[in-house]
C-alpha positions, 0 to 999 in steps of 0.5 A, a space after each residue: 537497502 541495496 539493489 539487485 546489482 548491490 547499489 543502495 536503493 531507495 524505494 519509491 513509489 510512482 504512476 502506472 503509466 504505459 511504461 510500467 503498465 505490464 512489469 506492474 500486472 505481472 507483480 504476483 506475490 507468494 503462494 497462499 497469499 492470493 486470496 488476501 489481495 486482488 489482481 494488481 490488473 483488477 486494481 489498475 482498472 477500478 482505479 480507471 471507474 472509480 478516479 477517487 482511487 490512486 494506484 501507484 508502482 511500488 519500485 525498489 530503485 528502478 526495480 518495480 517490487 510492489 503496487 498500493 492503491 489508496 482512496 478518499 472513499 466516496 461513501 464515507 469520506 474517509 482515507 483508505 488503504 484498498 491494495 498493497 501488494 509486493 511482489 513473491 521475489 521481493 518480500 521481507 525486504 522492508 518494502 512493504 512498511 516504506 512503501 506504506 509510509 509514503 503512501 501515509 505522508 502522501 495522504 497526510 498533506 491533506 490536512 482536513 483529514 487525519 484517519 486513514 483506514 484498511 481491510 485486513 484478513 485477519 490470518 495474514 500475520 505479515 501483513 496484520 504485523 506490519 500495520 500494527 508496527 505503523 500504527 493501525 489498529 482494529 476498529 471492531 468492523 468487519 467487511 466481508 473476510 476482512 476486519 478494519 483497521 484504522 490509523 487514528 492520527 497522521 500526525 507521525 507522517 507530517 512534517 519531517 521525515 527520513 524516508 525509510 
């Protein structure tokens, strides 16, 4: 992937912290796609209520693109995917599927478990496409405007891995 000054970067994720803070609640994605994930602000402060949650900066090089949130859900015990978004100015890039796979080979080091789950509204092709292509697949559960996939196995994301 190369950066905006044409330099191969590597997406990555990492902490919000009071350096990156601002530059991650200003991410906003596209127009029309509001409605398919909260603010990255309102995320960043259910994280701080609820320390099960690991909100993470999705970066492109040193260029934050994105932010996911991910959480052993204290209901059910289970992994789940509670946010990803990236930024309007940095969509179709392939940030999205790299970012998720770190996210899963982060969440597949804990060996206990082996599921990892997610709410998607169904009318977001992209992103219902995008979770098909990593493995997901739809439960039959509906929350709300949103139905549930799950990754039946993490078995893909130990172990040996290219990073992209």
């Amino acid at each position: 992937m190369l950066s905006e000054n044409g330099v191969t970067a590597a997406p990555s994720l990492r902490p919000i912290d009071a350096d990156n803070f601002w530059d991650i609640i200003g991410l906003e994605v596209a127009d029309g796609q509001q409605d398919y994930v909260l603010s990255n602000a309102v995320s960043i402060a259910q994280a701080r209520v609820q320390p099960e949650c690991v909100p993470l900066a999705i970066y492109n090089g040193n260029t934050p693109v994105g932010f996911v949130m991910y959480c052993l859900d204290r209901d059910d015990g289970e992994y789940w995917i509670y946010r990803l978004m990236i930024d309007q100015e940095h969509q179709r890039k392939g940030l999205a599927k790299t970012a998720m796979r770190h996210v899963l080979r982060e969440i597949a080091l804990d060996r206990a478990r082996d599921k990892v789950y997610l709410g998607v509204r169904q009318d977001n092709d992209n992103a219902v496409e995008l979770y098909h292509k990593l493995g997901f697949r739809f439960d039959g559960r509906i929350f709300g405007h949103e139905h549930v996939m799950v990754l039946d196995s993490l078995e893909p994301f130990r172990g040996r891995w290219d990073g992209a």
